[in-house]
C-alpha positions as CSV (number, residue, x, y, z in Angstrom):
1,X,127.1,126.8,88.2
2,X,124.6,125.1,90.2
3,X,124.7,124.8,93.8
4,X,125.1,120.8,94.6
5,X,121.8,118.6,95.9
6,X,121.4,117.1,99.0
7,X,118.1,115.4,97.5
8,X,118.6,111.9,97.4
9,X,118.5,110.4,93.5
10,X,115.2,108.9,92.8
11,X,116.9,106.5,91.1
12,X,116.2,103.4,91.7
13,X,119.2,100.8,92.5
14,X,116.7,97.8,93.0
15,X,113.6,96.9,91.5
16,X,111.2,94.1,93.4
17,X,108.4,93.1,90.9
18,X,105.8,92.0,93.4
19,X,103.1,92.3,90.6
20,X,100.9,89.3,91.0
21,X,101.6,88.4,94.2
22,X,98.9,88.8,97.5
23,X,99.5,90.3,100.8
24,X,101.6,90.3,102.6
25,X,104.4,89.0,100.4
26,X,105.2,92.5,98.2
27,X,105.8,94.4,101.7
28,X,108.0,91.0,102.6
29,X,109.8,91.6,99.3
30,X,110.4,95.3,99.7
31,X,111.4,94.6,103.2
32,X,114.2,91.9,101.7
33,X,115.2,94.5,98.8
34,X,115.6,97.4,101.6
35,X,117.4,95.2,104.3
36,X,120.1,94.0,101.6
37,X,121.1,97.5,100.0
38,X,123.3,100.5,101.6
39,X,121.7,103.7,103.3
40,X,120.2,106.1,100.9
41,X,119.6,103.7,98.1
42,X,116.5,103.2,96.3
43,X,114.2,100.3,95.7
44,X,111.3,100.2,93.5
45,X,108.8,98.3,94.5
46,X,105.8,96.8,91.5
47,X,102.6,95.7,93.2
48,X,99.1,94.8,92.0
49,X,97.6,93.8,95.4
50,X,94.9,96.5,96.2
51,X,96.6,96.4,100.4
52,X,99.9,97.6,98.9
53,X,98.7,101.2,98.4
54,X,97.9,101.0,102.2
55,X,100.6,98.3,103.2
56,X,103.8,100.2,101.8
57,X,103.0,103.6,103.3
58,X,102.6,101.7,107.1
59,X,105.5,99.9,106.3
60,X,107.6,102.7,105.7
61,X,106.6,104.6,109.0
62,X,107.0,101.5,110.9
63,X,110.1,100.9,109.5
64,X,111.4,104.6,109.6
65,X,112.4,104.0,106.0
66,X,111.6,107.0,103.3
67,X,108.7,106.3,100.6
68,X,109.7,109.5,98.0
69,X,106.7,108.6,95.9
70,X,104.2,106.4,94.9
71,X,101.9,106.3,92.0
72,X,99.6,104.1,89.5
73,X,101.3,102.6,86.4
74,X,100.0,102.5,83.1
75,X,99.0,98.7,83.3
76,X,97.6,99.6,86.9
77,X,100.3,98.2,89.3
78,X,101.6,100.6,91.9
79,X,104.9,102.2,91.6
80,X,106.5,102.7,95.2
81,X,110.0,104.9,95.7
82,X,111.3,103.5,98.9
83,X,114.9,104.9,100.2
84,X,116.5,103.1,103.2
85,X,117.5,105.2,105.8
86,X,118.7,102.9,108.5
């Protein structure tokens, strides 16, 4: 049998589609997503804005909230992982 995870589900519980939108609003979105869901859930945050790939990462460390991954879509938005933490 295998031994139980203490990983956190990278499944998202909330997605914010912030495709379209300029900085700063998708960090504002994630940081409305995040703020509203319990500790160690997941939000998925969809951004075109060229800042995000920069913006999300700071955001995170600022925040002290977890970004598991982050990565390029097929139609060339960014996929961010974020887990809230605190």
């Amino acid at each position: 049998m295998p031994e139980p995870t203490t990983e956190p589900s990278l499944e998202p519980t909330t997605e914010v589609d912030a495709r379209g939108l300029a900085c700063p609003m998708p960090v504002i979105e994630l940081a409305r997503a995040v703020e509203a869901e319990a500790i160690g859930s997941v939000v998925r945050l969809l951004a075109t804005d060229p800042a995000a790939k920069v913006d999300v990462p700071v955001w995170c460390r600022m925040q002290r909230q977890g970004l598991r991954a982050a990565s390029e879509t097929d139609d060339g938005a960014w996929s961010f992982l974020v887990e809230k933490l605190r």
